[in-house]
Backbone as JSON, one array per atom type, in Angstrom:
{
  "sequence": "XXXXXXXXXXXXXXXXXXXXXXXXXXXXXXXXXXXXXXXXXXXXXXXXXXXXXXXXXXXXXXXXXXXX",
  "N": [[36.23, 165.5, 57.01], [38.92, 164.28, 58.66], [40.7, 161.54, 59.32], [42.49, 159.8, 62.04], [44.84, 158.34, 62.5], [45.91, 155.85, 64.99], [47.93, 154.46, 67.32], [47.34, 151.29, 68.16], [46.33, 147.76, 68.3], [43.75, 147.11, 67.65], [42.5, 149.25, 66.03], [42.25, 151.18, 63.92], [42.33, 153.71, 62.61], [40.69, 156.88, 63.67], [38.16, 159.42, 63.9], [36.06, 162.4, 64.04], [33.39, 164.02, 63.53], [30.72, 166.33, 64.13], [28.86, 164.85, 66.28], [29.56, 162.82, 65.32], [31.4, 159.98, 65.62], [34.01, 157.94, 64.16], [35.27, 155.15, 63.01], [38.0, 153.36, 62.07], [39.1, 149.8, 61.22], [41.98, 147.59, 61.65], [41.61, 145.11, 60.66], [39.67, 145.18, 58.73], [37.24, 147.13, 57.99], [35.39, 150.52, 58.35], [33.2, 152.01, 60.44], [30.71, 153.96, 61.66], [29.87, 155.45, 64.82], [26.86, 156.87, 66.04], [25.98, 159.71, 67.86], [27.61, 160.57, 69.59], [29.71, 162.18, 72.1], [31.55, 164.65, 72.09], [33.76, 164.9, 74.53], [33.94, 161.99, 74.45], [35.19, 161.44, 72.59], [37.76, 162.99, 73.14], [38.6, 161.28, 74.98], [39.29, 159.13, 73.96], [41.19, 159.66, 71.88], [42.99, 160.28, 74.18], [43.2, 157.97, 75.61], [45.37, 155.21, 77.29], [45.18, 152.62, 76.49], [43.63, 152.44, 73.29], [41.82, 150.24, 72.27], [41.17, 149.02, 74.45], [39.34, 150.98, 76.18], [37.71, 151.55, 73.59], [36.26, 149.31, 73.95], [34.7, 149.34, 76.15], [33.51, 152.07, 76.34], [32.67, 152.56, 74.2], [31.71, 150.34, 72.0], [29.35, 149.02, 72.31], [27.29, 150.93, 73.14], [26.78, 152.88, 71.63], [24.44, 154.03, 68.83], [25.36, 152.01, 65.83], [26.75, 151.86, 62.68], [27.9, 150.03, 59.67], [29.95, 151.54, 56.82], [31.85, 150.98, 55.72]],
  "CA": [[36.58, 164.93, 58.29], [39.72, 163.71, 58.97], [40.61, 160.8, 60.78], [43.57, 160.34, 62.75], [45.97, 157.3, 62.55], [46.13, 155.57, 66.35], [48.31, 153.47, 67.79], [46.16, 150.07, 68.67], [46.44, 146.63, 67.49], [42.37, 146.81, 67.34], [42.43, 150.52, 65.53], [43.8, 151.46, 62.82], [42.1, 155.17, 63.18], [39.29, 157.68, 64.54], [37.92, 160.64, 63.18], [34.89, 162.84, 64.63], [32.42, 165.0, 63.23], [28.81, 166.51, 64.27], [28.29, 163.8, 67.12], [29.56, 161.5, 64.64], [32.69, 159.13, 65.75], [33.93, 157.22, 62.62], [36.44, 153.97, 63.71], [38.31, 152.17, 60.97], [39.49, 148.5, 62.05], [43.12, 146.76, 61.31], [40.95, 143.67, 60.29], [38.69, 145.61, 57.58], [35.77, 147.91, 58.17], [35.04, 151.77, 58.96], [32.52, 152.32, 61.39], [30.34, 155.0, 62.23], [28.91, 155.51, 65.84], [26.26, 157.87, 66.38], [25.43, 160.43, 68.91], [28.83, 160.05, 70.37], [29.65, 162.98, 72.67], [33.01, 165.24, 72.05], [34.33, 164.54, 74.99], [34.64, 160.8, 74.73], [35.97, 161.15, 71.33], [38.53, 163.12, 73.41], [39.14, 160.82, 76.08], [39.53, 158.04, 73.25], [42.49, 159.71, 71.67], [44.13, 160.14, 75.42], [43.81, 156.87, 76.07], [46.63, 154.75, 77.0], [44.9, 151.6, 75.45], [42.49, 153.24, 72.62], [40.98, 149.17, 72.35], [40.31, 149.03, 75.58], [38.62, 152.31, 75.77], [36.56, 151.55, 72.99], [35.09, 148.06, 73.95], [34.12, 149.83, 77.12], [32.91, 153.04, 76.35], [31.99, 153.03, 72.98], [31.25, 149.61, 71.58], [27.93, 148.44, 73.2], [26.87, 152.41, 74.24], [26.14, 154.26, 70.62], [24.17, 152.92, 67.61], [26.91, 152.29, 64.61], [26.35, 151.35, 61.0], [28.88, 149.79, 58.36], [29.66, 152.74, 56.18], [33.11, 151.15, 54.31]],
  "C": [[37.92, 164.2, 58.15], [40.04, 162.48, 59.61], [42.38, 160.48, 60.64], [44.17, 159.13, 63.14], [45.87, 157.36, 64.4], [47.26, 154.55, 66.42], [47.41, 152.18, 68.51], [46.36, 148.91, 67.81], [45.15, 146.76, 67.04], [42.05, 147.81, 66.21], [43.12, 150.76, 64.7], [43.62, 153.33, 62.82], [41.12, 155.35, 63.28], [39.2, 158.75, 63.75], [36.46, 161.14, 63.61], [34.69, 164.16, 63.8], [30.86, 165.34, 63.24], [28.24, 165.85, 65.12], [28.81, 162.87, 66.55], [31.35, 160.7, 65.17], [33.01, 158.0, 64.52], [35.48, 156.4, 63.35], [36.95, 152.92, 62.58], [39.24, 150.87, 61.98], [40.62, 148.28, 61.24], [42.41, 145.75, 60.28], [39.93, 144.2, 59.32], [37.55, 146.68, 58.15], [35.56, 149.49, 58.52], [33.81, 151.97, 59.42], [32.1, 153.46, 61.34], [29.64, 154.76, 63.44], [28.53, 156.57, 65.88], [25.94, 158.57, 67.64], [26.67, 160.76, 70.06], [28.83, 161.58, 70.81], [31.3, 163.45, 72.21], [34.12, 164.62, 72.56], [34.66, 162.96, 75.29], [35.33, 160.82, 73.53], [37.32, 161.66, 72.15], [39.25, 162.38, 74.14], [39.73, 159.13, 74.97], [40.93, 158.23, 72.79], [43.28, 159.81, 72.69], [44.57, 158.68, 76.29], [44.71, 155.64, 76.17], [46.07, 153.38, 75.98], [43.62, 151.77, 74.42], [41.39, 151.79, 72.58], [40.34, 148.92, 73.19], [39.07, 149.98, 76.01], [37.36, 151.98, 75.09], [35.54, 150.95, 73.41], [34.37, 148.53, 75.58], [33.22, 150.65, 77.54], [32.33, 153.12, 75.39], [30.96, 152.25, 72.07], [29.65, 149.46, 71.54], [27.14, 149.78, 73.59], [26.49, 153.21, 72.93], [25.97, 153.24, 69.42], [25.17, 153.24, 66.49], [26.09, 151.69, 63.28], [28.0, 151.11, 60.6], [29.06, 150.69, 57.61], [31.12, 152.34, 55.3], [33.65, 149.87, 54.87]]
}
């Protein structure tokens, strides 16, 4: 899996595979959210503010684990 450098003060990058959305932070941590759907992973990289985005759509909406 790849993940994919963003622009975001909150983001440092994204990376999707299998349902899986994987979110590393500026401030330490890589993330996994589960069950995540394609198309928001898509609409995450189009968005103009990927932070905003997240804490909206993604945060609070798919179970995540610590994974790094």
């Amino acid at each position: 899996m790849n993940m994919i450098p963003v622009s975001s003060s909150n983001l440092r990058a994204v990376g999707y595979e299998n349902g899986t959305l994987y979110v590393a932070f500026h401030h330490g941590g890589l993330y996994s959210y589960s069950g995540v759907p394609e198309s928001v992973y898509n609409e995450l990289l189009a968005a103009s503010s990927k932070g905003s985005y997240f804490a909206a759509h993604i945060k609070n909406s798919y179970r995540y684990a610590k994974i790094g």
